[in-house]
Each structure stands twice: as C-alpha cells, then as structure tokens.
Backbone as CSV, one residue per row, in Angstrom:
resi,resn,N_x,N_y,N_z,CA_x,CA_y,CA_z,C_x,C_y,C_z
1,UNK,-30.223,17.916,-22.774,-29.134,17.066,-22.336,-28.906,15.989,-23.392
2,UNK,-27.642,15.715,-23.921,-26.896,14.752,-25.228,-27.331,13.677,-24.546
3,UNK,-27.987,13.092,-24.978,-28.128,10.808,-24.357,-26.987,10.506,-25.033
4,UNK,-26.192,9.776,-24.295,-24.661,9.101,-24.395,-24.992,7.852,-25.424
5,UNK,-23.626,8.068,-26.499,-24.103,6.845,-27.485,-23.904,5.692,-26.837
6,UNK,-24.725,4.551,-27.335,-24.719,3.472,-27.250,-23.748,2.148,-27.351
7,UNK,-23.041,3.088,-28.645,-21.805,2.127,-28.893,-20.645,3.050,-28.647
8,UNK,-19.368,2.469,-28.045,-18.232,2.608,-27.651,-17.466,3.569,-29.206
9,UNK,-17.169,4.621,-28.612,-16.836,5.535,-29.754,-14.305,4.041,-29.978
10,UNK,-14.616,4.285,-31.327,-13.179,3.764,-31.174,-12.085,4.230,-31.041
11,UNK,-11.152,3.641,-30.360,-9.747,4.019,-30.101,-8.752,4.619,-31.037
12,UNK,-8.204,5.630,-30.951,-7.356,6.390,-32.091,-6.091,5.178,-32.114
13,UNK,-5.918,5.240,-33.425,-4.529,4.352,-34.028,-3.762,4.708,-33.148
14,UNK,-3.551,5.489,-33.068,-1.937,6.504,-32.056,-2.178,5.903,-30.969
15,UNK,-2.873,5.647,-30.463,-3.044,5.036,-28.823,-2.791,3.419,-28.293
16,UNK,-1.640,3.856,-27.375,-1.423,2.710,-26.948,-2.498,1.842,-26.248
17,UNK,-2.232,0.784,-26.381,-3.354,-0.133,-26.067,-3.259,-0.385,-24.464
18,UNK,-4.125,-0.198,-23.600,-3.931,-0.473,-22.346,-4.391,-1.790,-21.997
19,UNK,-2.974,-1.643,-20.773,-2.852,-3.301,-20.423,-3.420,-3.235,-18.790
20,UNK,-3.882,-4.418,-18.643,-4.602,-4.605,-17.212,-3.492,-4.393,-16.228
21,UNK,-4.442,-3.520,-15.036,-3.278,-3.528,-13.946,-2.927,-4.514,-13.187
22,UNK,-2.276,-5.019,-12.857,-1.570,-6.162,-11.709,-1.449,-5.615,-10.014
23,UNK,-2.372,-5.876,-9.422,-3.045,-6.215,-7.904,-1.475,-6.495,-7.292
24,UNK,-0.999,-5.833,-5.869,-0.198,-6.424,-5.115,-0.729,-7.539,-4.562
25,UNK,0.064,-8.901,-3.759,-0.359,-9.707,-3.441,-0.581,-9.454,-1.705
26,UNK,-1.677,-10.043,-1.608,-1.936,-9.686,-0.117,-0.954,-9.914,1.215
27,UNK,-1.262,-9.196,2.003,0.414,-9.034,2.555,0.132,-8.926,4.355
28,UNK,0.289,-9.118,5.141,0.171,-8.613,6.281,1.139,-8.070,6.912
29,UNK,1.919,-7.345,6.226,2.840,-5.964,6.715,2.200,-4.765,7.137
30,UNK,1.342,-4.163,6.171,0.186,-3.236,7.027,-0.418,-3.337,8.260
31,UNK,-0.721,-4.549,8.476,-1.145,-5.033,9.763,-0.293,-4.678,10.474
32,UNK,0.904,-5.107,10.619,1.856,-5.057,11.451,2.359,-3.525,11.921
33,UNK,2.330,-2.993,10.679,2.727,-1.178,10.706,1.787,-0.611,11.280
34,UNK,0.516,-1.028,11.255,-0.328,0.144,12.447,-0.063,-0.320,13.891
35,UNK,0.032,-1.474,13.852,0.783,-2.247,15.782,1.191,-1.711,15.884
36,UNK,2.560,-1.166,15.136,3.983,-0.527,15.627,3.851,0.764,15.599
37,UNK,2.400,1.761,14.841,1.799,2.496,15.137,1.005,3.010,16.593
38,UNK,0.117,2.146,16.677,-0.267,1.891,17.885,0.519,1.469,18.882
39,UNK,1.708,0.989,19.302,2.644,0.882,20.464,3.255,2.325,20.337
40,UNK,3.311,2.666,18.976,4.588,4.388,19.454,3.356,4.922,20.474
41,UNK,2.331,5.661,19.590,1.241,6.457,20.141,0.701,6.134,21.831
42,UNK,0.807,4.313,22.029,0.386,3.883,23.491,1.855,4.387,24.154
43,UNK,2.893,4.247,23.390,4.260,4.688,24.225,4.494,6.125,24.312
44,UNK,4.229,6.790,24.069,4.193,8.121,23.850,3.123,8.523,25.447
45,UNK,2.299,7.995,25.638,1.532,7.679,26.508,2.014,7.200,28.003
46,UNK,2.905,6.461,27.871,2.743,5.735,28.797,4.640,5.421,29.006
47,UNK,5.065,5.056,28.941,6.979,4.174,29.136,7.357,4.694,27.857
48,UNK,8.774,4.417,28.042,10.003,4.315,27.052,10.057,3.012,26.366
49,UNK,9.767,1.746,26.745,9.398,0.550,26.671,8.748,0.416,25.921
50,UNK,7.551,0.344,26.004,6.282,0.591,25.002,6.716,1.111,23.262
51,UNK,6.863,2.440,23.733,7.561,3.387,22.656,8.834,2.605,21.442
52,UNK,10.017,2.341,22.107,10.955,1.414,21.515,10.016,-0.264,21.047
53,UNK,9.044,-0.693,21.409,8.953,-1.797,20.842,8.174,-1.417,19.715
54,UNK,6.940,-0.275,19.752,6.640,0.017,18.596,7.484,0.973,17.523
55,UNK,8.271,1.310,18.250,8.845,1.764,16.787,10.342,0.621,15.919
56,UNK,10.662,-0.605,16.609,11.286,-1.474,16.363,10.086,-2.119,15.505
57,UNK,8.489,-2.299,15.735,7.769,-3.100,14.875,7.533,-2.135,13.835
58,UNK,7.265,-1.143,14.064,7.151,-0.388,12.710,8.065,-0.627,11.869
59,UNK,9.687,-0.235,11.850,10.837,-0.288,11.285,10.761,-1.705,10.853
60,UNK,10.100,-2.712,10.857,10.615,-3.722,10.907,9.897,-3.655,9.701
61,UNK,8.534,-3.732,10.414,7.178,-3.775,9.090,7.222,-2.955,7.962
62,UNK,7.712,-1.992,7.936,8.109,-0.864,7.021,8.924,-1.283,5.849
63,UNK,10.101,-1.771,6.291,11.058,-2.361,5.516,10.576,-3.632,4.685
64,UNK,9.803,-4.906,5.237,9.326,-5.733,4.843,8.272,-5.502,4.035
65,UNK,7.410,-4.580,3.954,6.466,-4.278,3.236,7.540,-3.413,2.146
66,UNK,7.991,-2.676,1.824,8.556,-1.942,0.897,9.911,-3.243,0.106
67,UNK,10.210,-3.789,1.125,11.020,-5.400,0.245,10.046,-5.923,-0.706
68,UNK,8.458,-6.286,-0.088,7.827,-7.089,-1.226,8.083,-6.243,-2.426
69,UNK,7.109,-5.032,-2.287,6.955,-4.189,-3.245,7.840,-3.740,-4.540
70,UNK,8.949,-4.043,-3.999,10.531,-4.103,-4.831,10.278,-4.939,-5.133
71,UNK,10.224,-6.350,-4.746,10.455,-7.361,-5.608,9.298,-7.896,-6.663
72,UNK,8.135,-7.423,-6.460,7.209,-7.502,-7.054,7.099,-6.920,-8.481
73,UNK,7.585,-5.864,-8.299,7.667,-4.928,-9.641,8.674,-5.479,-10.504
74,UNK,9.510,-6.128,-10.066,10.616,-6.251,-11.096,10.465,-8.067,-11.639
C-alpha cells in the first residue's frame, strides 16, 4: 500500500483557483414548510380545515424561502 505524500502535490497553472463557498443565511422558512407539511398530512387525516391551513402555510413558506434564496444569490 503507497503512504500518501506528505506535502500537498501543486495546482496545475490551467486551474482555476477555487473560491470559498458562501453559507445561506439562517432562515426559519423550513421550519415553517414542515408545519404546513404536517397540517396537510394531519388534514388529510382528519377535516378540510386542517388540510387548507396547511397547505396555505406551506405555499406561503415555500415562496418565502425560495424569495430569500433569489435574493441572496444575486
């Protein structure tokens, strides 16, 4: 078995230099999207009621989480 060198073999000229990735900022839209998860699935279960409020929080959370994300990138 090869023992791995010690020192960092170097980067070919041709290669772009990589840049650190950038972290979304923490968000509590996810949070919100499994609620509206969890009300469809309890509504599905149980009322029409139920059902319509989680899928109004989902839709809601959905959109708001995919707004940050847009605006973040740009």
């Amino acid at each position: 078995m090869p023992s791995p060198s010690p020192l960092p073999q170097p980067q070919p000229a041709d290669w772009p230099k990589a840049r650190p990735e950038r972290l979304p900022k923490p968000t509590y839209w996810p949070f919100f999207l499994a609620v509206g998860l969890a009300f469809i699935f309890w509504g599905l279960l149980t009322t029409w009621v139920i059902l319509a409020a989680g899928l109004l929080i989902f839709a809601i959370s959905l959109g708001g989480w995919i707004n940050i994300l847009r605006h973040e990138q740009s």
